[in-house]
Structures are given as structure tokens and as C-alpha cells.
C-alpha positions in Angstrom: -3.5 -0.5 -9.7 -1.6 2.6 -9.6 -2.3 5.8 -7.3 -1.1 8.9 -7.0 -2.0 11.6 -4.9 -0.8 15.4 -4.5 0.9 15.4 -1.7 3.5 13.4 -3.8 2.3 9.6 -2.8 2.3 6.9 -4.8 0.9 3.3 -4.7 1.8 0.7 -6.7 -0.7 -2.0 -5.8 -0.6 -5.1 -8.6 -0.4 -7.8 -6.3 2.2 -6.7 -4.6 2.7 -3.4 -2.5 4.9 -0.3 -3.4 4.3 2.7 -1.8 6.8 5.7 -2.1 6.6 9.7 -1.5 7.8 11.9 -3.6 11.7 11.2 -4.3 12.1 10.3 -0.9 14.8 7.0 -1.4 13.0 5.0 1.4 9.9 3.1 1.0 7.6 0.8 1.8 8.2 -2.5 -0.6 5.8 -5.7 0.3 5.7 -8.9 -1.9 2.0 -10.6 -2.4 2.5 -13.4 -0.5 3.7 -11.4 3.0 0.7 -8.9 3.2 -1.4 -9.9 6.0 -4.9 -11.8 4.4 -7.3 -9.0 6.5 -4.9 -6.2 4.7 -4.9 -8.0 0.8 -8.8 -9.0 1.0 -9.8 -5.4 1.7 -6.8 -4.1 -1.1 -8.2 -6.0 -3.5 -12.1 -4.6 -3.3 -10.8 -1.2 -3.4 -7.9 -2.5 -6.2 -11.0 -3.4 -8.2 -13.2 -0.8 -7.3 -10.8 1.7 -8.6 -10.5 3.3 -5.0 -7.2 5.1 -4.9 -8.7 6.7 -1.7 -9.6 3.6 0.0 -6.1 2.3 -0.8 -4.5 5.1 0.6 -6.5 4.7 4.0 -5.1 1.0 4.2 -2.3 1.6 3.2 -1.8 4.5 6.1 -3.0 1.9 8.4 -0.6 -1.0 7.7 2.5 1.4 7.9 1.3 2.6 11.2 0.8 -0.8 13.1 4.2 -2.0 14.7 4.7 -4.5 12.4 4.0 -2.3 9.3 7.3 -1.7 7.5 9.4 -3.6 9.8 7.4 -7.1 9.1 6.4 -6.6 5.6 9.1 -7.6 3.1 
């Protein structure tokens, strides 16, 4: 599922996690396999709900955590 939001965000959830602002060089890049099960089980319901808000919320809240961007690859 693809998002994108005004501000210039954009998701890229189809199994794996891309997120990227605008045309900003860094982002956040995480294969399937190395998002954390309590992260991917809630993606997914919102994936299939077609909840491009609910993504961005969990999204917000995996980069934030200490581990965000540093553990996911």
C-alpha cells in the first residue's frame, strides 16, 4: 500500500517499509523480515484496511523509538 500525505510524506508499505519526505535523500528503508512482529501485525490491518492515516501514526511511532531507524534495515 502506498501513502501520501501533504506535508510531502510518503509510505511505501508492500511488505516491506519505505518511508521518505519530500526529496529529502535520507530515509527510512526496512525489509519484511526486520520489522518488529507488534509493528507488522498492526501494519498489516491498517495495510488492508486502506488506512493511510493509521499507517502514518505507526509509522511516526517506530521512527521515534531508539531503535527506530538505527535497528531497522
Amino acid at each position: 500500500m502506498k501513502c501520501e500525505y501533504n506535508d510531502g510524506l510518503k509510505i511505501d508499505y508492500s511488505g516491506s517499509l519505505t518511508v521518505r519526505k519530500g526529496n529529502e535523500i535520507r530515509g527510512v528503508f526496512a525489509r519484511k523480515d526486520s520489522i518488529p512482529a507488534e509493528f507488522k501485525d498492526v501494519l498489516d490491518k491498517a495495510a488492508r484496511n486502506n488506512n493511510c492515516a493509521e499507517i502514518r501514526t505507526i509509522v511516526q511511532e517506530i521512527t521515534r523509538t531508539e531503535c527506530g531507524k538505527v535497528c531497522l534495515h
